[in-house]
C-alpha positions as CSV (number, residue, x, y, z in Angstrom):
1,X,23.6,118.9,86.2
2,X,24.6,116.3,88.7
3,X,26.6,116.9,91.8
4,X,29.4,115.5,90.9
5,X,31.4,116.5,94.0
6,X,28.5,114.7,96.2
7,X,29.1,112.2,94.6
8,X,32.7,112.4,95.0
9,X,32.2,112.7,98.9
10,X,29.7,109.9,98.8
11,X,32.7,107.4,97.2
12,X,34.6,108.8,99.8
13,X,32.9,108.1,102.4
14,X,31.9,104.6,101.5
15,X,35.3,104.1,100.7
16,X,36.1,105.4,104.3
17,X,32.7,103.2,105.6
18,X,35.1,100.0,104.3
19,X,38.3,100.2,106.2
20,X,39.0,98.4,109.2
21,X,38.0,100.2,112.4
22,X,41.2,102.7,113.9
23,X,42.7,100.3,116.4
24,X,44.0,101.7,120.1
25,X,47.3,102.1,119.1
26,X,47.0,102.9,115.6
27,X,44.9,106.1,117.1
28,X,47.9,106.7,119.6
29,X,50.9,106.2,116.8
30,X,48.5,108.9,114.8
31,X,48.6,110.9,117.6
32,X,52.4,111.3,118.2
33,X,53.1,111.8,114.6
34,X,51.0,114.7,114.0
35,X,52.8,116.2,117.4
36,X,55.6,115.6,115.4
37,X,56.8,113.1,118.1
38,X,58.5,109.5,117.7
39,X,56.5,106.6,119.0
40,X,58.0,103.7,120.5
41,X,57.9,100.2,119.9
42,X,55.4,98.1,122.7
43,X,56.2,94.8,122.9
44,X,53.7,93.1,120.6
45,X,51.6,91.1,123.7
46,X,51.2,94.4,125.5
47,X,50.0,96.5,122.3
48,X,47.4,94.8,121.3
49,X,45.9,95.7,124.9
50,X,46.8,98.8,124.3
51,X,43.6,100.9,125.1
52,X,42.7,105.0,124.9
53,X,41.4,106.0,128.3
54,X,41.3,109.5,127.2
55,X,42.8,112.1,125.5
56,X,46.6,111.1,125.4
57,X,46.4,108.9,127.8
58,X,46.5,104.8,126.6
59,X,47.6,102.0,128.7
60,X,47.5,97.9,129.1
61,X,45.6,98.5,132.4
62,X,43.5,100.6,135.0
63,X,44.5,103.5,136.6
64,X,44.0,105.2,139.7
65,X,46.9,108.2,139.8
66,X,48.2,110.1,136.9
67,X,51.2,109.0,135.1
68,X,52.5,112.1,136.1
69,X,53.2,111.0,139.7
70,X,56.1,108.8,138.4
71,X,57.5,108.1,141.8
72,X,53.9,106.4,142.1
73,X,54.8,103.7,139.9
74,X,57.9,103.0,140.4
75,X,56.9,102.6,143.9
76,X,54.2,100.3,143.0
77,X,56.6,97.3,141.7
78,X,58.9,97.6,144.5
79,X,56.0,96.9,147.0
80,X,53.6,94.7,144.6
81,X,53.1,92.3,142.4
82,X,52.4,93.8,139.1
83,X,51.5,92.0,135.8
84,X,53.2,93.2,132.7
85,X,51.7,96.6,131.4
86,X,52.8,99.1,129.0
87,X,51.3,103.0,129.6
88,X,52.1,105.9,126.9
89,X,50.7,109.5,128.0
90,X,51.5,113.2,128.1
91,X,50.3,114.4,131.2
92,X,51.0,117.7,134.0
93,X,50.4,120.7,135.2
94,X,50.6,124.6,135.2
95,X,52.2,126.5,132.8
96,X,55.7,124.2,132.3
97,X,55.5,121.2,134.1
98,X,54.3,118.4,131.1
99,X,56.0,115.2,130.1
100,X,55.3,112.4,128.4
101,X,55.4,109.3,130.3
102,X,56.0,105.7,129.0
103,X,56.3,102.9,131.3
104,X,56.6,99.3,130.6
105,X,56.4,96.5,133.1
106,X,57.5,93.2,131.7
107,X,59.1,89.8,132.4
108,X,62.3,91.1,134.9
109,X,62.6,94.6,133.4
110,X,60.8,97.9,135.0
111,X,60.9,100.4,132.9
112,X,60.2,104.5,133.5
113,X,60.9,107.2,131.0
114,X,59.2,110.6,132.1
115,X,60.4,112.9,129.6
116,X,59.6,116.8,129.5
117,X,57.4,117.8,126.6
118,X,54.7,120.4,126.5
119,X,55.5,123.2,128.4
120,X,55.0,126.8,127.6
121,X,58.5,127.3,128.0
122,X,60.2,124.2,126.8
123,X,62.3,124.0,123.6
124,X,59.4,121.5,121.9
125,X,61.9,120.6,119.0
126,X,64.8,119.9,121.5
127,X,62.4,118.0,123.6
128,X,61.3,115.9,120.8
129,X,64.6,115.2,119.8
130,X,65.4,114.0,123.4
131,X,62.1,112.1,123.3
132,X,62.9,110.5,120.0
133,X,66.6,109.2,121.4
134,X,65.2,107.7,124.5
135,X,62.5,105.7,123.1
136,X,65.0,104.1,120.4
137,X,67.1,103.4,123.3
138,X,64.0,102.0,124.9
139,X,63.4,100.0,121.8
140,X,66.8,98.7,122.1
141,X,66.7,98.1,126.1
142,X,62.6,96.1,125.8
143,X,65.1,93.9,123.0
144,X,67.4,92.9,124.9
145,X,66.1,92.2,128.5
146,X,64.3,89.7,126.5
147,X,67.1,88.2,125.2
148,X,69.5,88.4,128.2
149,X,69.2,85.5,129.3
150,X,67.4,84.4,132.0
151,X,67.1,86.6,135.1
152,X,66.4,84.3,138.8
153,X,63.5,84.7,140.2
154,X,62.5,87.8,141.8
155,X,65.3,89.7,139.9
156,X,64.5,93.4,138.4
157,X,66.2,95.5,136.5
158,X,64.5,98.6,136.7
159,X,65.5,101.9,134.5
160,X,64.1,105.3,135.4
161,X,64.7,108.3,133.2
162,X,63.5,111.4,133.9
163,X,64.5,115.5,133.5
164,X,62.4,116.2,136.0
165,X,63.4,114.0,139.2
166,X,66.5,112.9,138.0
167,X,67.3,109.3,136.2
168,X,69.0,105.9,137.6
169,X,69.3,102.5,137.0
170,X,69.2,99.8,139.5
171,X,70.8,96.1,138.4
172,X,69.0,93.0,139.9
173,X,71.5,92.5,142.8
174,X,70.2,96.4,143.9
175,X,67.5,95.5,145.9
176,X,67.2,98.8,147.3
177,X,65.7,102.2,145.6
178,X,68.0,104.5,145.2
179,X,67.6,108.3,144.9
180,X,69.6,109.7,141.6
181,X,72.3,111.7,143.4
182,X,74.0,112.1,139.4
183,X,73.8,114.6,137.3
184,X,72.8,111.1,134.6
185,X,69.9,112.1,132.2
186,X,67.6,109.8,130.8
187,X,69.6,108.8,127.9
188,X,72.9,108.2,129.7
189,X,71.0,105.3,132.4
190,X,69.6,103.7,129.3
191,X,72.7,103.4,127.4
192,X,74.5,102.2,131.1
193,X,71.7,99.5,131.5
194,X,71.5,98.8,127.8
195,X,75.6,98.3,127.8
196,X,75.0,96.2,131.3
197,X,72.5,93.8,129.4
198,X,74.7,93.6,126.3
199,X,77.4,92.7,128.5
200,X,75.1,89.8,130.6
201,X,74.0,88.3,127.2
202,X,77.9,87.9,126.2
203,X,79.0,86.6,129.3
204,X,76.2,83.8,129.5
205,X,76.9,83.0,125.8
């Protein structure tokens, strides 16, 4: 008698052999759901550059430090020029001390969510609830600091959010970094900055 479940895994696999190849950020979005994590949305230009450097780790650009060292990269734009890039990661170390990072770079907006998630003694479905919030409030917050209005040149807005070294927000006339003294969490500095974009766009209108 014929195989007929050979052949069933040979349509299969031709079937399979016909789709389009599993794009960067198609493997990434993959990724986070079966974590059973939210995925934001990348401005389009920056996700089609999207690329997997490894294993939960996918970004616009090269590396040389770990996303983990956020302070890194926030540093970096306050002392350089740095062309618009978008990184998504989970990334740490030891037992407790993981996040996932997701840092976008574009036009006048510098933005820096570091976000526990991972840790043998986190809550994961609190921390993915918390991850989830933030990245529709980064969703919201990419929006509007396109639609602002236009910033003058050389003005940033940049939004850090993290649970681990604390979370601010810093409006273009800040030229100065700031260390968060506040007890703010990530989600309260992106609804402030969100609420202080909302509030440029209707007083230029």
């Amino acid at each position: 008698m014929p195989n007929t479940n050979r052949c069933e895994e040979t349509a299969e696999c031709t079937g399979s052999e016909r789709r389009a190849p599993v794009t960067d950020i198609e493997k990434a979005r993959q990724l986070f759901r079966d974590a059973g994590l939210a995925f934001p949305t990348i401005p389009e230009e920056l996700a089609v550059q999207l690329k997997e450097l490894d294993r939960w780790l996918f970004s616009t650009r090269p590396l040389e430090r770990s996303p983990y060292n956020l302070q890194h990269y926030v540093r970096e734009v306050d002392e350089t020029e740095v062309k618009d890039y978008a990184l998504l990661s989970h990334s740490g170390h030891g037992v407790n001390s993981y996040a996932i990072q997701y840092y976008v770079v574009r036009g006048s907006l510098r933005l820096f969510l570091h976000i526990g998630w991972g840790g043998g003694y986190m809550d994961a479905e609190a921390s993915a609830c918390t991850i989830r919030d933030c990245f529709a409030l980064a969703d919201r917050l990419v929006l509007a600091a396109q639609s602002a209005g236009k910033f003058q040149a050389g003005e940033r807005l940049t939004v850090v959010g993290s649970d681990f070294y604390g979370s601010y927000w810093l409006p273009p006339e800040e030229n100065l970094r700031r260390e968060a003294k506040s007890r703010d969490g990530p989600l309260d500095v992106l609804t402030q900055a969100l609420d202080w974009l909302t509030g440029r766009r209707e007083r230029q209108e």
